[in-house]
Each structure stands twice: as structure tokens, then as C-alpha cells.
C-alpha positions in Angstrom: -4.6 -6.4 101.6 -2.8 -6.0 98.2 -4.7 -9.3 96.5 -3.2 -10.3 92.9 -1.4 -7.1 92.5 1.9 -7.4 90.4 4.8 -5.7 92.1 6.6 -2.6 90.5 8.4 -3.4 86.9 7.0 -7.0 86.8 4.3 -7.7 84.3 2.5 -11.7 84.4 1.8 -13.1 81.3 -0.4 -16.5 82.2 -0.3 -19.4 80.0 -3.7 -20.6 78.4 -2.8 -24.6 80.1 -5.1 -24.9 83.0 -5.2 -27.8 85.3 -5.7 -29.2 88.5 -2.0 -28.6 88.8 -1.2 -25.7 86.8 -4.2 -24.0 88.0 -5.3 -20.9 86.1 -2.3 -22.0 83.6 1.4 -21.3 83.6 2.7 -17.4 85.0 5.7 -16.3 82.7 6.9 -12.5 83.8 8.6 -10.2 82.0 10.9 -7.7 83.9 12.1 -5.1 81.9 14.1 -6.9 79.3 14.2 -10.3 80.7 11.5 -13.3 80.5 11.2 -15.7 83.7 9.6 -19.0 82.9 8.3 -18.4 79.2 5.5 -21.5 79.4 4.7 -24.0 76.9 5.6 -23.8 73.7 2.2 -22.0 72.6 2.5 -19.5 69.7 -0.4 -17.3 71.2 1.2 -17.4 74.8 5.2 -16.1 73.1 3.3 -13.6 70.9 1.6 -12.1 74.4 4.9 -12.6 76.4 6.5 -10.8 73.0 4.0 -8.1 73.4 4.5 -7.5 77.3 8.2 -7.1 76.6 7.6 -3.2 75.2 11.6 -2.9 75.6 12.5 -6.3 73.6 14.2 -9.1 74.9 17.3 -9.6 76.0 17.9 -12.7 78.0 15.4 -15.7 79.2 15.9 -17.2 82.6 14.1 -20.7 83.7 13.5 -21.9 86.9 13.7 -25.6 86.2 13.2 -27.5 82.7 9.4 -28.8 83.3 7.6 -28.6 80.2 5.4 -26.1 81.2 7.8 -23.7 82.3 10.5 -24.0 79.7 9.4 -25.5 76.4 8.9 -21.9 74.8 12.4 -20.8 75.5 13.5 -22.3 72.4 10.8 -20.2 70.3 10.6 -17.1 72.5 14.9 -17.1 71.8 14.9 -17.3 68.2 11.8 -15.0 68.0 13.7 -12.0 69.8 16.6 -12.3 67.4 18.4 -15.2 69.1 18.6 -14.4 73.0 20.6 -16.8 75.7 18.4 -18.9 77.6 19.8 -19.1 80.8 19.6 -21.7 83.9 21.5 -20.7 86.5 23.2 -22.3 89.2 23.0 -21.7 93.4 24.4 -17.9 93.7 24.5 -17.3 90.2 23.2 -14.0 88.6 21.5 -14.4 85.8 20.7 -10.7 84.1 18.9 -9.3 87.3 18.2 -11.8 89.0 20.2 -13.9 91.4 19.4 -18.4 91.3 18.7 -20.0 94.9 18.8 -23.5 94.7 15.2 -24.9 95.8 15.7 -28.8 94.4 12.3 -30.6 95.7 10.2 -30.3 92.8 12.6 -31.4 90.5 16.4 -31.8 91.6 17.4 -28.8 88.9 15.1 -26.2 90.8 15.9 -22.3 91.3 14.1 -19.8 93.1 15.4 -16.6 91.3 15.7 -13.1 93.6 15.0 -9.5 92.2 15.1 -6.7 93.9 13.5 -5.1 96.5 12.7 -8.7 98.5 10.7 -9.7 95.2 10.9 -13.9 94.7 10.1 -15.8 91.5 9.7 -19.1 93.1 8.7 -21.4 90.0 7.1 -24.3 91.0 8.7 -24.2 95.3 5.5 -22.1 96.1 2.4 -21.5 94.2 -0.1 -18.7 95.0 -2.6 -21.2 95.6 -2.7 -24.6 96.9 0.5 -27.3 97.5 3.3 -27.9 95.3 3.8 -31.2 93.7 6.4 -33.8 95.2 6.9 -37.0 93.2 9.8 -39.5 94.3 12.5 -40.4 91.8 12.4 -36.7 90.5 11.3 -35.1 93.3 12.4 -35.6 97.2 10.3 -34.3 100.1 13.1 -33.9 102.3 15.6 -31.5 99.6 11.7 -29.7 99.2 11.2 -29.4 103.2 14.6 -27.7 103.3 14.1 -25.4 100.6 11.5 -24.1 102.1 13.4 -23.4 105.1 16.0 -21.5 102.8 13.4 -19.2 102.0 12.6 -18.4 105.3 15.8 -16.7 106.0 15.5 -13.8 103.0 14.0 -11.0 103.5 11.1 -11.5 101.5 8.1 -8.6 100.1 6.4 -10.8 97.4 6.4 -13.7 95.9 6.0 -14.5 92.1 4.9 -17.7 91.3 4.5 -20.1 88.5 1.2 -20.8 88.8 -1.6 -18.8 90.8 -1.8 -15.2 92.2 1.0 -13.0 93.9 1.9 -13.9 97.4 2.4 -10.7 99.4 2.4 -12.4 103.0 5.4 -14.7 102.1 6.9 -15.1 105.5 2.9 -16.6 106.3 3.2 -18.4 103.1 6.3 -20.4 104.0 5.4 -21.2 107.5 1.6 -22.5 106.3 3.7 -24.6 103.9 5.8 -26.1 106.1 3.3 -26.6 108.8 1.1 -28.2 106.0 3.6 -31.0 104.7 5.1 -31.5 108.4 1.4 -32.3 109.6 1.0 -34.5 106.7 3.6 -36.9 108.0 2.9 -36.9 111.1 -0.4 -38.1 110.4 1.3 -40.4 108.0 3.3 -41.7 111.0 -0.2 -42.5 113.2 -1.9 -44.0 110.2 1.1 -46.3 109.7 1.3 -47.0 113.6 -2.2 -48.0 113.8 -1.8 -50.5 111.0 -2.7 -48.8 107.7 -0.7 -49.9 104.4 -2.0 -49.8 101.6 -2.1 -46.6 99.5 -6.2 -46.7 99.8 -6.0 -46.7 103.7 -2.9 -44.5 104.1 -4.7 -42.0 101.5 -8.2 -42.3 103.1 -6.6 -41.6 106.3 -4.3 -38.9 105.5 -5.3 -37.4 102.6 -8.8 -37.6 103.1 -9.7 -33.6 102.3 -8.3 -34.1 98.6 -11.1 -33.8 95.8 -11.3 -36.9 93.7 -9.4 -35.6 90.5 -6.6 -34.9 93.1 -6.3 -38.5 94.3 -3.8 -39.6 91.8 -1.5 -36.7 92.8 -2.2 -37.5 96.3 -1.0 -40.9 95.8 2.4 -40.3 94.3 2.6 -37.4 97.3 1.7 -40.5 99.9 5.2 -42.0 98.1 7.4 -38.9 98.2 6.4 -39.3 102.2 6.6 -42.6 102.2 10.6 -42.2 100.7 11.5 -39.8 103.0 10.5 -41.4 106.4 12.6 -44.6 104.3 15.5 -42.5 103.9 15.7 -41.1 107.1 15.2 -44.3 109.3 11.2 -44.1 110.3 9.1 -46.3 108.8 7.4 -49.0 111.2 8.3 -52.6 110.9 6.4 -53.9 107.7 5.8 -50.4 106.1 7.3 -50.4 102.3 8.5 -46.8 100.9 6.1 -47.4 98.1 
């Protein structure tokens, strides 16, 4: 069992913004002389990430442009003498790293592969917990099949934006998927049984989620809710939120 154990040449640097989404706060990592994800903009956070970057800085990649994951690139750039700040594309290297498009949580989403099967998966997979899915922004589907793109690398670890180090992330995946693909089709009975309203569809489905998790739930219920409506599946009478 290897637990929370960084993987050779990558050093975590987490974020003092704790919530029930963030969890223990935003991970930025610094590997060798690039910064993945520098956080909020939070002058104590940049002068740690500074300070875990022994060899200086020479490039900053993001994995999407959420607030907590990229508002200190503009501060952590200028403070190591005027760096790029990078967002690659699908297939695109990026200093070390090479961008896998993982749109779901936002449409703009990477997954960004190192070496040696090691994954920084911004917000497609935490190290604890599920990832947040809001329609609009988000779609359930494009996240469904992002996880499946994952499943086909060869995988030893993954880094993640918020929570511990995954080092069983073939199990991880397949949990995942198994999680949101039970979801609906509990969804689906609920909604065949004659629940619709959110506070039957959410007692129903979602009813394991603590109470400060409910709101999140809700806009989750939606993201489900969109996808069966894009793909054809809602009863007679059900509305895609």
C-alpha cells in the first residue's frame, strides 16, 4: 500500500482553500522546473510553490482555467522573471508533459501525462470523493467518456487536484465509472416510478449525500438529467432540469 506518497521528482504543494469541494485545498506540483496547476492567487501558497521549485521556474502548465487551479499563474509568471503560462491542447507537449483532452468538468479540460505512467488529472479524478459535473459548463456524457480515455493508458499514479495520490488508478477509473453509471440508472427507476421533482429525484438517488453536499448534488441530478435529454431517455413528462 503506498498511501499519499508522491511519486519520484514530483513535489505537492496544497493550497490553504479547503472545502467540501476542494477538499484539503487545491494540489499544485512542481516537477523539476515546471508548475502544474499553481492554485489561487494566494501570496503565501506562490511563495511555497516558489520555494518547492529549488531549480527555478521555467514554464507553468494548467489543466483548465477554474479559479482555483489557475488564478496564480499570472503572479507565479511574473514572479519567476516572466515564464509562459501554458494550456495545451489534445496531443500537445507542454514542457514534459503531454495534454489529453478530458472536457467534462469544464469543456477546456486536460489530463496532462509525465513519465513513467504518472497522470496529473486536474479536476477528471480526485483522490478522494466524485468530481463535480454541472450542465451548461460541464456535460456528463464528454465526462463519462473521458474517463474511458484514461482507461486505455498505462497508468502508475495518479496526481490530482485535490486529495491524496492515487496509486491504484486502473481501480480508480472503474470505481468511477461504476459510481456515475449506477447513479443513472437509479435515476432511470426513480423517474419510471414517478419521481420529478429535484427533492424526490434527490431523496431517491442521492440519498447517501451529507447535507452541505445537497446543493452540489442538485446541479449533479441536472448534469444527469441533460444527458439522458440529450441522448433520447427521459420518460414521458420528465424535464432535463
Amino acid at each position: 500500500m503506498d498511501g499519499d506518497r508522491a511519486p519520484d521528482g514530483v513535489i505537492r504543494v496544497r493550497a490553504d482553500n479547503p472545502s467540501p469541494l476542494t477538499l484539503e485545498g487545491t494540489n499544485t506540483y512542481v516537477v523539476g522546473t515546471w508548475v502544474v496547476d499553481p492554485g489561487p492567487a494566494d501570496a503565501a501558497h506562490l511563495d511555497a510553490v516558489m520555494a518547492g521549485a529549488r531549480e527555478g521556474i521555467a514554464g507553468i502548465v494548467l489543466t483548465h482555467g477554474h479559479g482555483d487551479h489557475a488564478d496564480g499563474a499570472p503572479g507565479l509568471a511574473e514572479q519567476s522573471g516572466g515564464v509562459p503560462v501554458l494550456r495545451p491542447k489534445d496531443g500537445e507537449r507542454a514542457g514534459p508533459f503531454t495534454a489529453i483532452a478530458t472536457p467534462g468538468h469544464s469543456p477546456d479540460h486536460v489530463c496532462l501525462a509525465y513519465e513513467n505512467g504518472v497522470l496529473f488529472s486536474g479536476d477528471t479524478v480526485l483522490g478522494r470523493g466524485s468530481v463535480f459535473v454541472a450542465p451548461g459548463e460541464g456535460s456528463m456524457g464528454d465526462y463519462l467518456d473521458s474517463l474511458r480515455r484514461l482507461q486505455t493508458l498505462e497508468l502508475t499514479v495518479i496526481c490530482p487536484g485535490h486529495g491524496p495520490f492515487v496509486w491504484n488508478p486502473h481501480a480508480k477509473l472503474a470505481e468511477y465509472l461504476a459510481h456515475r453509471l449506477d447513479r443513472e440508472r437509479r435515476l432511470l427507476e426513480a423517474l419510471d416510478s414517478g419521481a420529478r421533482t429535484t427533492d424526490e429525484l434527490l431523496g431517491i438517488v442521492w440519498s447517501d449525500v451529507p447535507a452541505e453536499l445537497r446543493p452540489a448534488a442538485a446541479i449533479t441530478l441536472e448534469a444527469h438529467l441533460e444527458k439522458l435529454s440529450d441522448e433520447g431517455r427521459l420518460p414521458p413528462g420528465a424535464d432535463a432540469g
